[in-house]
N, CA and C of each residue as an Amber inpcrd file, in Angstrom:
protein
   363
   0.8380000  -1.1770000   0.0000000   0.0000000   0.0000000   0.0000000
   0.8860000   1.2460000   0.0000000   0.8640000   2.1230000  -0.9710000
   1.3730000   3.5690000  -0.9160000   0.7330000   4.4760000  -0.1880000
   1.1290000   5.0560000   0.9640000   0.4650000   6.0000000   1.5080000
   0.7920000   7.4360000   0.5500000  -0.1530000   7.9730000   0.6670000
  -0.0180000   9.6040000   0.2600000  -0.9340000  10.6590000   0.6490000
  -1.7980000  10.0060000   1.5740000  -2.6960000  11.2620000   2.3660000
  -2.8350000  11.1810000   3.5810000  -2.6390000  11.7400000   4.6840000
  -2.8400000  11.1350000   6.3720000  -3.8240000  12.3240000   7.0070000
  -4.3800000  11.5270000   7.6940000  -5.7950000  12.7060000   8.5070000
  -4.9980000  12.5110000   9.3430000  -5.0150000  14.0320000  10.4420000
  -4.4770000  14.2510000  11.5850000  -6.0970000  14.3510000  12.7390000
  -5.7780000  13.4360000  13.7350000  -7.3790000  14.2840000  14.2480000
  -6.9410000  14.6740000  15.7030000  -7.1320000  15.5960000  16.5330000
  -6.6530000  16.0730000  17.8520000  -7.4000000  17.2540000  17.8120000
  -7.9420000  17.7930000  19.2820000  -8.5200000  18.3880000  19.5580000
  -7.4620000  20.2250000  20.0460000  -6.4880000  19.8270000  20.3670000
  -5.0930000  20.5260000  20.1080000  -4.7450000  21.5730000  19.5420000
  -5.0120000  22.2840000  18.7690000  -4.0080000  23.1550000  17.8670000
  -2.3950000  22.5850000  17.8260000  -1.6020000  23.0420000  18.9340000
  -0.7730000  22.6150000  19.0730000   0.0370000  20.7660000  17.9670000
  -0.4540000  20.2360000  19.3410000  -0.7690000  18.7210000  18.6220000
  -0.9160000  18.8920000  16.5090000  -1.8970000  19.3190000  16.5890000
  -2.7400000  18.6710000  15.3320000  -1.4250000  19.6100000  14.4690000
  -0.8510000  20.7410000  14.6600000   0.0760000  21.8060000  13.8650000
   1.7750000  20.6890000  13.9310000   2.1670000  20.5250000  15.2800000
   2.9870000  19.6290000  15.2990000   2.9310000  18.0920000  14.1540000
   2.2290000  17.2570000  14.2330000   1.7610000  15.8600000  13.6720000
   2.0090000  16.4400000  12.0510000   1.0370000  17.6900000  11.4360000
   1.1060000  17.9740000  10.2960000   2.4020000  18.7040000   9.7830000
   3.2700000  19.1230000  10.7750000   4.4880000  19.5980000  10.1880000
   5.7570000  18.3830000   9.9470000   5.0060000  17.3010000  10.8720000
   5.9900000  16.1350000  10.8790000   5.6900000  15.3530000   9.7620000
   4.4870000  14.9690000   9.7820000   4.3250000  14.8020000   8.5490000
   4.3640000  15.2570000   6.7980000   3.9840000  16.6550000   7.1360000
   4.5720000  17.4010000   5.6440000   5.9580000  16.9090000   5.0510000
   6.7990000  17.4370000   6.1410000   8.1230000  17.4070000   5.8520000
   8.7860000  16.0540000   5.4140000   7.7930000  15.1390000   5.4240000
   8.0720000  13.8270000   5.1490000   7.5360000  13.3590000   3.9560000
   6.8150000  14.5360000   2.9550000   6.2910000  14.2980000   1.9380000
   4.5080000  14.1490000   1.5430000   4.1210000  14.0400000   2.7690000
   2.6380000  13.3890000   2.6580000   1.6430000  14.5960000   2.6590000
   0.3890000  14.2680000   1.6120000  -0.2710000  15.1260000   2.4050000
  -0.9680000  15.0590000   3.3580000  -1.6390000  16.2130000   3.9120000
  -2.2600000  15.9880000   5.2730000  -3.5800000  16.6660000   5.7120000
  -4.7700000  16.6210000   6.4920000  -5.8110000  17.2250000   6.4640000
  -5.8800000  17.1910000   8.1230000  -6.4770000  17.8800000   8.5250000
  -6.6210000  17.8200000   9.6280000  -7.9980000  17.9080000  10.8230000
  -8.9340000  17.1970000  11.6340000  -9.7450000  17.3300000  12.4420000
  -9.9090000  17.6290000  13.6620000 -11.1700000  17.9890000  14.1880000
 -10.8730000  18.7450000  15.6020000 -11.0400000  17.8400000  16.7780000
 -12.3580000  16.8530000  15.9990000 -12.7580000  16.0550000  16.7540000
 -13.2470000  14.5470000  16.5340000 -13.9470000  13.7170000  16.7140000
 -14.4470000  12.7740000  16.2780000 -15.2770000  12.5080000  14.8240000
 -16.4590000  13.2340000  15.4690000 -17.1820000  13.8090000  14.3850000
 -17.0140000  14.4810000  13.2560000 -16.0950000  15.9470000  13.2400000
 -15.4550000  15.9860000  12.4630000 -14.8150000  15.3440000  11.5520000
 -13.7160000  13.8460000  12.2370000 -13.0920000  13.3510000  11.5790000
 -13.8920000  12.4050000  10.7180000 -14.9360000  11.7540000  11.2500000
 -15.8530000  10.8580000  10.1260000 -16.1210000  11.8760000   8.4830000
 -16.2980000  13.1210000   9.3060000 -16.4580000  13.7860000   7.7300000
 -15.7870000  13.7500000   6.7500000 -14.7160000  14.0680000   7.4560000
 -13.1810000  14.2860000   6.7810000 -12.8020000  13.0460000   5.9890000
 -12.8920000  12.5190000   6.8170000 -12.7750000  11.0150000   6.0730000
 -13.8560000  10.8330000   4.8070000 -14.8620000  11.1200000   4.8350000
 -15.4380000  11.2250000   3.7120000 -15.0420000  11.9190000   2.3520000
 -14.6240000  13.3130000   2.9150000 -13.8880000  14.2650000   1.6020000
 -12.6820000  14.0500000   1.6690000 -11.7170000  13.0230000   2.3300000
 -10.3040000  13.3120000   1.7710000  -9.9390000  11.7400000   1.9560000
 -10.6870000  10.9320000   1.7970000 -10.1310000   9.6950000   1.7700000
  -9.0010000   9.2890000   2.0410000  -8.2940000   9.9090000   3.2520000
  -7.0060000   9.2040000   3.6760000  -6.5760000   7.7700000   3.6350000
  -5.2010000   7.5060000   3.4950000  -4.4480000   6.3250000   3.4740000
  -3.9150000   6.0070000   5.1060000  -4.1220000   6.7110000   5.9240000
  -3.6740000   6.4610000   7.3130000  -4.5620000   7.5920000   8.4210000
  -4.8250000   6.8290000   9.5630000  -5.2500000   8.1820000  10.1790000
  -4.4860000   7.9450000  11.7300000  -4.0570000   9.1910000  11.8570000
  -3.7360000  10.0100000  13.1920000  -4.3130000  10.2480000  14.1600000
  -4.4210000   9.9150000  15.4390000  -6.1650000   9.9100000  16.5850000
  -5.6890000  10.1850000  17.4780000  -6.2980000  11.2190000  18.0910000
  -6.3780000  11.5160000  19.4510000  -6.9050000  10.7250000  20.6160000
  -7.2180000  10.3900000  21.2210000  -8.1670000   9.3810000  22.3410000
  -9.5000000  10.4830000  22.8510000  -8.6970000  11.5550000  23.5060000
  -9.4980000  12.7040000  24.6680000  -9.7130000  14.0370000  23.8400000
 -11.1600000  13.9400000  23.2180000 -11.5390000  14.8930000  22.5520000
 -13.2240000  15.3190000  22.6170000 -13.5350000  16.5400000  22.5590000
 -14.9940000  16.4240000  22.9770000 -15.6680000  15.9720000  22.1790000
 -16.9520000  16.0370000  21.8020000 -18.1560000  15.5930000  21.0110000
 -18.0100000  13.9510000  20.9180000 -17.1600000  13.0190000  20.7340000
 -16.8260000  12.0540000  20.3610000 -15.0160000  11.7010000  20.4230000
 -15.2260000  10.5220000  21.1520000 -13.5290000  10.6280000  21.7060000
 -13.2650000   9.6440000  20.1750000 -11.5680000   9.3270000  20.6500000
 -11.3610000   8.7180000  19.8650000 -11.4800000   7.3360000  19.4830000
 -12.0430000   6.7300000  20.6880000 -12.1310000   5.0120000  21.0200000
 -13.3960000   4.9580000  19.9720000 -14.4810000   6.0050000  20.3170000
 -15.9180000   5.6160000  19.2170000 -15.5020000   5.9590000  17.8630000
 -14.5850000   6.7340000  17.5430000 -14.4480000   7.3070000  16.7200000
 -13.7200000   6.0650000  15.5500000 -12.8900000   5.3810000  16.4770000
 -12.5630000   4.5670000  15.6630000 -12.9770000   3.0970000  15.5410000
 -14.2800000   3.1190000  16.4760000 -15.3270000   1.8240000  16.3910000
 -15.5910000   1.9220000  15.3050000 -16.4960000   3.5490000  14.7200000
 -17.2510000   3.2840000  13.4230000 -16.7540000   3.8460000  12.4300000
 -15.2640000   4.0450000  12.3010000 -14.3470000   3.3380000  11.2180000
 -14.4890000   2.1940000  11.0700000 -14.1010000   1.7750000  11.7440000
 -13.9510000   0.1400000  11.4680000 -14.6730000  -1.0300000  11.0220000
 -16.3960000  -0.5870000  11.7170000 -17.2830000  -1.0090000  11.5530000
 -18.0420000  -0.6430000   9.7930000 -17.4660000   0.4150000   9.2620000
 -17.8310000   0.9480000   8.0550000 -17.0280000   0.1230000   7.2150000
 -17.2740000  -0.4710000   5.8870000 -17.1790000  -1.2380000   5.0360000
 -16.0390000  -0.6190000   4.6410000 -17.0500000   1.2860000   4.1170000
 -15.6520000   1.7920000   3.2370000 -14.5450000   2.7580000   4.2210000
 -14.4520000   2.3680000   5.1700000 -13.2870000   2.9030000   5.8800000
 -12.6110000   2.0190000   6.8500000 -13.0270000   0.6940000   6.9960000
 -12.3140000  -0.2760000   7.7950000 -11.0100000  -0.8840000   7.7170000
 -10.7890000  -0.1680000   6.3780000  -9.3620000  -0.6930000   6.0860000
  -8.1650000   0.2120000   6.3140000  -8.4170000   1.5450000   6.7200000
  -7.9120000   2.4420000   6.9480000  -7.2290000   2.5320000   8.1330000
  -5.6720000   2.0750000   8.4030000  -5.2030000   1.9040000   8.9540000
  -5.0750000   3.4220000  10.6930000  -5.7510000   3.1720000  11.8200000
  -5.8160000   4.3440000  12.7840000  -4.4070000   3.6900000  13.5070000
  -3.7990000   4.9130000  13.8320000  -2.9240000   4.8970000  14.6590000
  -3.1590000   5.5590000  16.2760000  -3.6470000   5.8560000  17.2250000
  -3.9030000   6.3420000  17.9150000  -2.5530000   6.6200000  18.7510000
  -2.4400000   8.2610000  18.9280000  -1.6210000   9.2330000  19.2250000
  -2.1200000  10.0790000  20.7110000  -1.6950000   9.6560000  21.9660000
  -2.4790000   9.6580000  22.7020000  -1.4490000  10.2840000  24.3880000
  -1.9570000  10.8990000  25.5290000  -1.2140000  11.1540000  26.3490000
  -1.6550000   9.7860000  27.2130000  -2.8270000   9.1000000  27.4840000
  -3.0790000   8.1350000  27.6070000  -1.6630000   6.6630000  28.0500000
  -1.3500000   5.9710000  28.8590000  -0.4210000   5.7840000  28.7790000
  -0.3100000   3.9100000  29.2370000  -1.8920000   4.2090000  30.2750000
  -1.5180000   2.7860000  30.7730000  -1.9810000   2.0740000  29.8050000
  -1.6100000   0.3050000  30.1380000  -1.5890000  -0.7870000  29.4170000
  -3.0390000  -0.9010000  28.8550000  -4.2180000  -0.4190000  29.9790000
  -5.5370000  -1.2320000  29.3770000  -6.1120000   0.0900000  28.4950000
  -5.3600000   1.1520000  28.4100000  -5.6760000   1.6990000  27.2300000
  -5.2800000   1.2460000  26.0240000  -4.2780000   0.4080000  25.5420000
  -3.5730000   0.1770000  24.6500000  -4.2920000  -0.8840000  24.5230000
  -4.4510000  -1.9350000  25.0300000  -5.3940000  -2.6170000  24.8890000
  -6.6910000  -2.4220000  24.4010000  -7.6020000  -1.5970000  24.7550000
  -8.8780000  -1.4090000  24.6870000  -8.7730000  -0.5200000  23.4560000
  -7.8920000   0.0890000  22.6900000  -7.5680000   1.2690000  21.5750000
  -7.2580000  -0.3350000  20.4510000  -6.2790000  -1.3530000  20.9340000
  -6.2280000  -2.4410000  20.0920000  -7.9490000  -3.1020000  19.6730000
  -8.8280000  -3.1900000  20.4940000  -9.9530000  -4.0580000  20.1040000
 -10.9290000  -3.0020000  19.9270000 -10.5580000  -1.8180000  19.4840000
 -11.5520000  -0.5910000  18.7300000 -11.1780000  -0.5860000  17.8240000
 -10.0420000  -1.4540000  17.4050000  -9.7850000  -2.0150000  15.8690000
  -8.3720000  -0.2950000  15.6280000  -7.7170000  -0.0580000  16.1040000
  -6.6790000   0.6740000  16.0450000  -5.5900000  -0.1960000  15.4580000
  -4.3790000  -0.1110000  15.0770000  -3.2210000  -0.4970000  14.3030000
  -2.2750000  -0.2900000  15.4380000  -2.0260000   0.6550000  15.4130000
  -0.4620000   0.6290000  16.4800000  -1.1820000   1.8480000  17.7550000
  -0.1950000   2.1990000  18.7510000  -0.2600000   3.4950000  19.7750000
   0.9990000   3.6820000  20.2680000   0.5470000   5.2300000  20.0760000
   2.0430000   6.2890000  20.0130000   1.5060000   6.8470000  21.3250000
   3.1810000   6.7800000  22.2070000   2.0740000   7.9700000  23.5270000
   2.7610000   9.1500000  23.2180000   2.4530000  10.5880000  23.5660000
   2.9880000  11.7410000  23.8570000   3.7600000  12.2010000  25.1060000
   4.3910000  12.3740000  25.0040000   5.4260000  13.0870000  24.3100000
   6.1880000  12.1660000  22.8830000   5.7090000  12.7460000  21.8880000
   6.5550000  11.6800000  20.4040000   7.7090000  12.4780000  20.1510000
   8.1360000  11.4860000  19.4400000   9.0470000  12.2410000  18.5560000
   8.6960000  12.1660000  17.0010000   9.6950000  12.4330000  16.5200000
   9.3970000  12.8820000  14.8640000   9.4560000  11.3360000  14.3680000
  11.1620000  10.7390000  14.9220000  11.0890000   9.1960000  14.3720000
   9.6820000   8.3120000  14.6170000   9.5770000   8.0350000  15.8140000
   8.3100000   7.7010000  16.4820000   7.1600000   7.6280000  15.0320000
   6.5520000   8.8240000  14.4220000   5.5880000   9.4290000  14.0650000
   5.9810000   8.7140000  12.3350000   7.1540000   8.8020000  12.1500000
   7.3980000   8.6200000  10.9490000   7.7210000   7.1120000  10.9820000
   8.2680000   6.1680000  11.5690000   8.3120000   4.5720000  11.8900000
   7.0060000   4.1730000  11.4760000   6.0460000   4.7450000  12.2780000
   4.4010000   4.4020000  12.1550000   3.9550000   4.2550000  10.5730000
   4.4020000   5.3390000   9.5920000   3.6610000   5.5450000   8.3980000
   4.9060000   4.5280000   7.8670000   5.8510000   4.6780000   7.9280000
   6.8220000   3.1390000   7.1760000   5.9410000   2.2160000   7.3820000
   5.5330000   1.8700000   8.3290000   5.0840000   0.6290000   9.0310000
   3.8540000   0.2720000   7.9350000   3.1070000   1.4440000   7.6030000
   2.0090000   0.8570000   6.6450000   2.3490000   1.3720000   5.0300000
   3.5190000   1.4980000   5.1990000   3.3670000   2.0990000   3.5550000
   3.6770000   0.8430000   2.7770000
């Protein structure tokens, strides 16, 4: 699979400006969401190849957020990475059987962020 588009989703400024500069600079493009909800949209108009997740966000966190990815036909294949301050084990766990791919905690780094998208390209 060639990646070439990544949704960023974080509730952040910060965060979501960081993720997309790490990612730019690495070639990809990038779109970005505020929240859950949001991000289902997004996902609709920019059909990403990878997505970027927050966990702790209002309207819709990231655990539902990436139930009904997953549960959706045309977005289940869409590899979520969840990017998270979140740290203990039964989060990582419980982010694994919401159908997530890998988890990054915060404080990242750039390698960190960029390992991840090798990982599915």
């Amino acid at each position: 699979m060639t990646l070439r588009k990544i949704l960023i989703v974080d509730d952040a400024q910060v965060e979501r400006d960081n993720l997309k500069n790490i990612v730019s600079s690495a070639g990809y493009d990038s779109m970005t969401a505020t929240s859950g909800k949001d991000a289902l949209e997004k996902v609709k108009q920019f059909n990403p190849d990878l997505i970027f997740l927050d966990i702790v966000m209002p309207e819709m966190d990231g655990f539902a957020t990436c139930r009904e990815l997953t549960k959706d036909a045309a977005t289940k294949n869409i590899p979520v990475i969840f990017v998270s301050s979140k740290d203990a084990e039964a989060d990582r766990v419980w982010a694994q059987l919401q159908g997530a791919k890998a988890y990054v905690t915060k404080p990242y780094s750039e390698d960190q962020i960029i390992e991840q998208i090798n990982n599915f390209s």
